[in-house]
C-alpha positions in Angstrom: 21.2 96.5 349.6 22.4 93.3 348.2 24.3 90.4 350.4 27.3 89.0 349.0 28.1 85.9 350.7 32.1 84.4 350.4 32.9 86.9 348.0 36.0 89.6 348.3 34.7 93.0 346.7 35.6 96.7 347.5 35.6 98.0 351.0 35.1 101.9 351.6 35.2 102.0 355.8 37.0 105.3 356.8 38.9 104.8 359.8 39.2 101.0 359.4 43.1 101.5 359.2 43.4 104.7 361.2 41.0 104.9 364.3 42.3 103.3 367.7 40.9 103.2 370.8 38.5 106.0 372.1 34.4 106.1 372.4 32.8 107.4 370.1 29.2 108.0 369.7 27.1 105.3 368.6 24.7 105.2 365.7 20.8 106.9 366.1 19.0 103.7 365.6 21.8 100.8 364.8 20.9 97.3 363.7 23.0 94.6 363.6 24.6 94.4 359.8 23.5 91.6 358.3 23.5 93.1 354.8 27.2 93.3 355.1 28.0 89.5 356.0 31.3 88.4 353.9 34.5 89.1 352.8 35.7 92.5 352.2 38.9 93.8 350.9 41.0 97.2 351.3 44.6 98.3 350.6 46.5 101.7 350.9 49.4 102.2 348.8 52.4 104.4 351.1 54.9 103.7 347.9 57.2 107.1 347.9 56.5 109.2 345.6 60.7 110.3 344.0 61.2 107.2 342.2 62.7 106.7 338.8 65.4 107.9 336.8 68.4 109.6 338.7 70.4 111.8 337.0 73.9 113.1 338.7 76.0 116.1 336.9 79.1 117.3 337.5 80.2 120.7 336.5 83.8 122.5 337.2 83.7 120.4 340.5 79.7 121.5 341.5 77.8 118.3 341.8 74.2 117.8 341.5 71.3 115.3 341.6 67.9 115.0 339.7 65.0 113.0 340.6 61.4 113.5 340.7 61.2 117.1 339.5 64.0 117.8 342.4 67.1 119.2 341.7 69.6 118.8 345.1 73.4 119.7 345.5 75.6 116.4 346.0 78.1 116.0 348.3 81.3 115.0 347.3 83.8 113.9 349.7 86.8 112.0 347.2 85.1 109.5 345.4 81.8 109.4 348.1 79.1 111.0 347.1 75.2 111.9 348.8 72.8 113.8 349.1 69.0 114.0 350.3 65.6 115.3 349.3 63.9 117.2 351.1 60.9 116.5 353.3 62.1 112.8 354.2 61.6 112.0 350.6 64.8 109.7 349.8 69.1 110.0 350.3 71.1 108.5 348.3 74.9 106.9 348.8 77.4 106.0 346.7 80.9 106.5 345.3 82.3 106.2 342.0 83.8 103.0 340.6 85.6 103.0 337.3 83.6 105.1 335.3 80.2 104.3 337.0 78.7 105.0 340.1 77.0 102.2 342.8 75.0 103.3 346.2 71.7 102.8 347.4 69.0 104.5 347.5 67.0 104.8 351.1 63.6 105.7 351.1 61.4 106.8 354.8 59.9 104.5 357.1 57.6 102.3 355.2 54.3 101.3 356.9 54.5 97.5 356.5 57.8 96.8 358.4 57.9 100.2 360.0 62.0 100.6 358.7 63.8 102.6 356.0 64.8 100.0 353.0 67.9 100.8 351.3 67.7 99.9 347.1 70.7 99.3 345.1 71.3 101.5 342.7 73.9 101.8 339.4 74.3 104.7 337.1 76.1 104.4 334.1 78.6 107.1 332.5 76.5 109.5 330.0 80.0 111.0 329.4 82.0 113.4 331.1 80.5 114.5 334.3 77.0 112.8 333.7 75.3 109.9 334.6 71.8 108.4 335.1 70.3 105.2 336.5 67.1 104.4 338.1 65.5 104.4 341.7 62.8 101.5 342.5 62.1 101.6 345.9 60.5 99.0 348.2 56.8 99.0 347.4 54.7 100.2 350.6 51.0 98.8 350.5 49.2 97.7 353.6 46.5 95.2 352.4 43.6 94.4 354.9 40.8 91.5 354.6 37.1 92.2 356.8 35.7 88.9 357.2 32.2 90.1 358.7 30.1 86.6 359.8 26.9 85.9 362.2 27.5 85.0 365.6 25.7 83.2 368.4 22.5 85.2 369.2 22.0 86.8 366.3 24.7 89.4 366.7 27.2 89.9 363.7 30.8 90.1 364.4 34.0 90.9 362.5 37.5 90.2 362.5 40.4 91.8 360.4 43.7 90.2 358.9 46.7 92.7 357.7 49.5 90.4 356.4 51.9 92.9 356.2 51.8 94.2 359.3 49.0 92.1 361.7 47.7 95.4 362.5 44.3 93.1 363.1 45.6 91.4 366.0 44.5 94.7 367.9 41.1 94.6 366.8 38.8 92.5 368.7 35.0 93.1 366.9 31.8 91.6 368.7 29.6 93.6 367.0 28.6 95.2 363.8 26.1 97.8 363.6 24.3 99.8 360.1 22.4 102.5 360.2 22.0 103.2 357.0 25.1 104.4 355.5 27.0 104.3 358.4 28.5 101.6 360.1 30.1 101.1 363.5 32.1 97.7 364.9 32.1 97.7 368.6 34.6 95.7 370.9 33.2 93.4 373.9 32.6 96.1 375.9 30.1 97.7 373.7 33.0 100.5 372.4 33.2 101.7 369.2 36.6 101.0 368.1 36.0 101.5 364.4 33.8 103.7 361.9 32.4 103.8 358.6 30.9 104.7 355.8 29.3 101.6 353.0 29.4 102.7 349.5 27.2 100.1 347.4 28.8 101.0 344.6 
């Protein structure tokens, strides 16, 4: 296995984002991971997935959306006008102005400021009772840096940095243990608080 000092390169640790809390069991014969001493980098991408262009159609007074291979009924309420897709996938508001019509767009939750983000969005006339615009919502990707260095004693240690989020700041690593393939990174009280598995290439 080769060292890579001070260098960022890919990280494959399940659990390194998900796992909280609990024991688990600790490796058969672990050694402290000095192979693994660097910089290491992850990301997740939570981005939804109905995104693009937004087609609304009117027909004898029956309104309807399109986006993302969904087809939804619209509600219509005067010059208002919603609807959602299904599964927590995305609503939409807006109301006709002129010949156009303005709303936003709000997408779920995201997972880096744990809030719905509402996106403006403008369709333009296609002619009578059509028109499209587009949907770009708020891009949703937790980024996460492993900084995995020696410590007093010989032990290795970790620490983790999320800027989106600080999910890190939970994380308090005195030790980093490899056996083999898998790797464990235990807390001060000798608790395995994360889990993985290294990948050399």
């Amino acid at each position: 296995m080769r060292q890579y000092p001070n260098t960022i390169f890919s990280l494959v640790l399940i659990a390194v984002i998900l796992t909280l809390g609990g024991v688990q069991t600790l490796l058969a014969e672990p050694a402290p991971a000095t192979d693994l001493v660097g910089l290491w980098e992850a990301s997740r991408n939570f981005t939804p997935e109905v995104k693009g262009d937004l087609r609304i159609i009117e027909t004898n007074g029956v309104w309807r959306a399109e986006i993302g291979g969904f087809t939804v009924e619209v509600t219509a309420d005067g010059n208002d006008l919603s609807f959602a897709i299904p599964g927590n996938r995305g609503t939409f508001r807006g109301a006709l102005e002129g010949k156009n019509i303005k709303g936003h767009w709000v997408q779920p939750r995201t997972q880096s400021n744990f809030a719905p983000y509402a996106s403006p969005v403008f369709l333009v006339s296609q002619g009578p009772g059509r028109w499209r615009g587009k949907v770009w919502p708020l891009n949703d990707t937790l980024h996460f840096y492993l900084m995995i260095e020696p410590r007093e004693g010989g032990a290795i240690g970790a620490f983790i940095r999320n800027p989106e989020a600080n999910i890190g700041r939970f994380y308090r690593i005195e030790q980093v243990l490899q056996d083999g393939n898998g790797v464990q990174f235990l807390d001060g009280n000798g608790r395995v608080r994360l889990e993985g598995v290294y990948h050399e290439t």
